[in-house]
C-alpha positions in Angstrom: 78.6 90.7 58.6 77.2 91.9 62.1 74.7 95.1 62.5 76.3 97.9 63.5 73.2 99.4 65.2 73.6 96.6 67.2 77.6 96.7 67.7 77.6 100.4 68.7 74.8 99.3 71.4 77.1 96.6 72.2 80.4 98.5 72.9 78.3 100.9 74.5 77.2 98.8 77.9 81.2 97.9 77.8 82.7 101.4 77.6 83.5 101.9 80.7 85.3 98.7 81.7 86.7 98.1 77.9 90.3 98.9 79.1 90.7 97.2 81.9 89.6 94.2 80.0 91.8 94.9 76.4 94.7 94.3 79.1 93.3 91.5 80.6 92.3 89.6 78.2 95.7 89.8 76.1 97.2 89.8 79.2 98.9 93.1 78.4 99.8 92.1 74.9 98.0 94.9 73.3 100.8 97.5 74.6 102.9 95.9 72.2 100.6 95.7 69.1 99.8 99.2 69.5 103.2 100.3 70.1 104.2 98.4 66.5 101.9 99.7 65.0 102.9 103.3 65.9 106.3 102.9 65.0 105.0 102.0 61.3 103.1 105.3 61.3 105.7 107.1 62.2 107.9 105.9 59.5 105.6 107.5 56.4 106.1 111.0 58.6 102.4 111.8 58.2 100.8 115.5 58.6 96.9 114.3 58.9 96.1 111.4 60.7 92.6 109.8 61.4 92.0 106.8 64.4 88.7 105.0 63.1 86.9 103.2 65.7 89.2 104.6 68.0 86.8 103.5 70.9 88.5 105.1 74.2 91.1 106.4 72.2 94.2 104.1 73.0 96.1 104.1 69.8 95.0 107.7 69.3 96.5 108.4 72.6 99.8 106.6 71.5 100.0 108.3 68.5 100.0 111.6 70.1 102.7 110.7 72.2 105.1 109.7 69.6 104.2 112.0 66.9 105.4 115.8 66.4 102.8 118.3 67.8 102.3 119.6 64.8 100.1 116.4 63.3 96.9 116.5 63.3 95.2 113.8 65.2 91.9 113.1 65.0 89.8 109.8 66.4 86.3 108.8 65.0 83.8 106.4 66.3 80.2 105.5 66.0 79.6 104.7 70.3 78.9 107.6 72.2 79.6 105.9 75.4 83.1 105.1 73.9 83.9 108.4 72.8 82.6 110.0 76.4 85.7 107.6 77.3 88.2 109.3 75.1 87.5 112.6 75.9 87.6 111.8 79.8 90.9 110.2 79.3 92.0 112.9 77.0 91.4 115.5 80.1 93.4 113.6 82.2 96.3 112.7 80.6 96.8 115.6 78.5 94.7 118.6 80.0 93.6 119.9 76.5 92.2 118.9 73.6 95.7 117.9 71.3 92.9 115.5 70.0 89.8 116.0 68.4 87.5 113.3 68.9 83.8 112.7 67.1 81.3 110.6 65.8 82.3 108.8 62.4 81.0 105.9 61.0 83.1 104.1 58.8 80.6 103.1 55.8 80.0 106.9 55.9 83.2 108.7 57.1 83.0 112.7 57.5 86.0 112.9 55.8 86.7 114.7 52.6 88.2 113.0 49.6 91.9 112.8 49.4 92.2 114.6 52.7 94.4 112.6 55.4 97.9 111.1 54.9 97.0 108.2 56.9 94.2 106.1 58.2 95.0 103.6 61.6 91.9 101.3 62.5 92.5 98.9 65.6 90.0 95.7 65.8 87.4 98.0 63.9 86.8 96.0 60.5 85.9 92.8 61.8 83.0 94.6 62.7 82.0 96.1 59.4 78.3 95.6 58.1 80.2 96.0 55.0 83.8 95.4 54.8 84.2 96.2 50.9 82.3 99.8 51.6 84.1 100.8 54.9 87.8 100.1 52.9 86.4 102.0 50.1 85.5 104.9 52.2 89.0 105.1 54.0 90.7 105.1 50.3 88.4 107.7 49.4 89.9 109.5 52.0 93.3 109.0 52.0 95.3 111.5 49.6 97.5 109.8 47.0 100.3 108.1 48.4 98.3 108.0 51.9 98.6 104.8 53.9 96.3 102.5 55.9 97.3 101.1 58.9 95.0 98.2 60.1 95.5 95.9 63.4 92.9 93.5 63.3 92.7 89.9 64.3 93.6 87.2 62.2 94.4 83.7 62.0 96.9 82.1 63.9 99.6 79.8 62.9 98.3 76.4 62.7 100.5 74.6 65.7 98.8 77.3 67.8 95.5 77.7 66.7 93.9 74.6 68.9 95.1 76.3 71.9 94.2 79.8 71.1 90.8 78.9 69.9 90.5 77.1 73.1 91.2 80.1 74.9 88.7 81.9 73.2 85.7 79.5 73.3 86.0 78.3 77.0 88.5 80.6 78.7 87.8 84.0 77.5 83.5 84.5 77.7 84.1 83.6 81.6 87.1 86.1 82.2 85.5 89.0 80.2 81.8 88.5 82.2 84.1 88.5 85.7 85.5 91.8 84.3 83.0 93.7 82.3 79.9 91.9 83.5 79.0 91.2 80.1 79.6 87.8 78.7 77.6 88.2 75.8 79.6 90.9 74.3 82.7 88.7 74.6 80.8 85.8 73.0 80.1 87.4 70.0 84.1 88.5 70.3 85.3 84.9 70.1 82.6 84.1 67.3 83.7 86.8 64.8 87.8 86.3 65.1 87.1 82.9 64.4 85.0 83.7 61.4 87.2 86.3 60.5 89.1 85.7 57.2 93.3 85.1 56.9 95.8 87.7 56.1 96.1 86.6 52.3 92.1 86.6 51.8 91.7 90.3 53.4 94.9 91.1 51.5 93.1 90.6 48.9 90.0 92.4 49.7 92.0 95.2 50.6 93.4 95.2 46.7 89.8 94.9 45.7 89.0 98.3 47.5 91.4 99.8 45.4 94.7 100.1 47.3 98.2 98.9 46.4 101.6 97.9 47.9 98.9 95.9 50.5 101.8 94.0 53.4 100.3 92.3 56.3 102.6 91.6 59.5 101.8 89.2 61.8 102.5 89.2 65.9 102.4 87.1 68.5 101.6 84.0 66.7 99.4 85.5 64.1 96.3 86.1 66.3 96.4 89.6 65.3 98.2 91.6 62.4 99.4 94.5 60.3 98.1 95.1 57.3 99.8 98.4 55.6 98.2 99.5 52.3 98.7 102.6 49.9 96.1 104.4 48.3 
């Protein structure tokens, strides 16, 4: 499992160009993830809703825009740098504060028990320093009946999974350096989705962590999915 003293750092010499390369590097594919997982959020008609590692705020953002005003949104993250984003794009696109962004790491949430209806987390637990203890603390947050909502990357469908690893080993360090102007952080990107386990083994840990009803969608080949839990 990586550091996360050492992730935070990490995220925080991209923060300014992390957009610009989500888009580029999925070449625009992660409008659509997001927007999926939205629409599942929306479904369970939630009251209290907390983005973890919501980085520059992204699905936040989309959440807002699709959910009543009424809902409380909140993001948490442990970069600085990345939450400077959110709250600059926040200003911008919305003129007040409709979310409240602050620090929150996920091994320690500041979240009390049984106190949000649902939990979103987008490309945040493959970073975990402890993946067992970060699902634990989410369920210990979620009320009963409250649902997780976790985009992460997983493993692609075999046919595709020699080009996409391809992509990520010899076509993707290059194209992130050009855009962010750090290859090293894109590295270590390509190194821990391939490491990453399938949707049936973090099904499982999810179960483990002490959720149930645990459904995982796939999209766009199965390089990134859905998992959906219930506390």
């Amino acid at each position: 499992m990586p550091e996360g003293a050492a992730i935070s750092k990490m995220f925080g010499q991209i923060a300014h160009r992390y957009d610009a390369a989500n888009h580029v590097l999925s070449g625009g594919v992660d409008f659509y993830w997001r927007k999926v997982l939205v629409k599942m959020v929306q479904r369970t008609k939630p009251q209290v809703v907390v983005d973890l590692a919501t980085g520059s705020g992204d699905v936040a953002f989309a959440l807002r825009r699709k959910l009543p005003a009424d809902v409380s949104l909140t993001g948490l993250d442990f970069c600085e740098p990345m939450l400077d984003e959110a709250r600059a794009k926040q200003k911008e696109q919305f003129g007040d504060e409709q979310i409240r962004f602050g620090f929150g790491d996920c091994l320690n949430l500041p979240l009390e028990d049984e106190s949000t209806d649902a939990i979103t987390i987008a490309f945040g637990v493959r970073n975990f320093e402890d993946r067992l203890r970060g699902l634990r603390e989410m369920r210990r947050s979620l009320r009963p009946g409250g649902r997780l909502f976790i985009l992460e990357f997983s493993q692609p469908y075999t046919w595709f999974r020699p080009f996409y690893y391809l992509y990520l080993k010899c076509i993707l360090p290059p194209l992130a350096a050009i855009v962010t102007g750090k290859k090293d952080a894109y590295d270590y990107l390509a190194c821990s989705i391939e490491g990453f386990p399938a949707r049936e083994t973090l099904s499982a840990q999810i179960r483990e962590a002490g959720f149930s009803e645990v459904r995982a969608v796939p999209l766009t080949f199965g390089i990134v999915a859905i998992h959906e839990a219930v506390r």
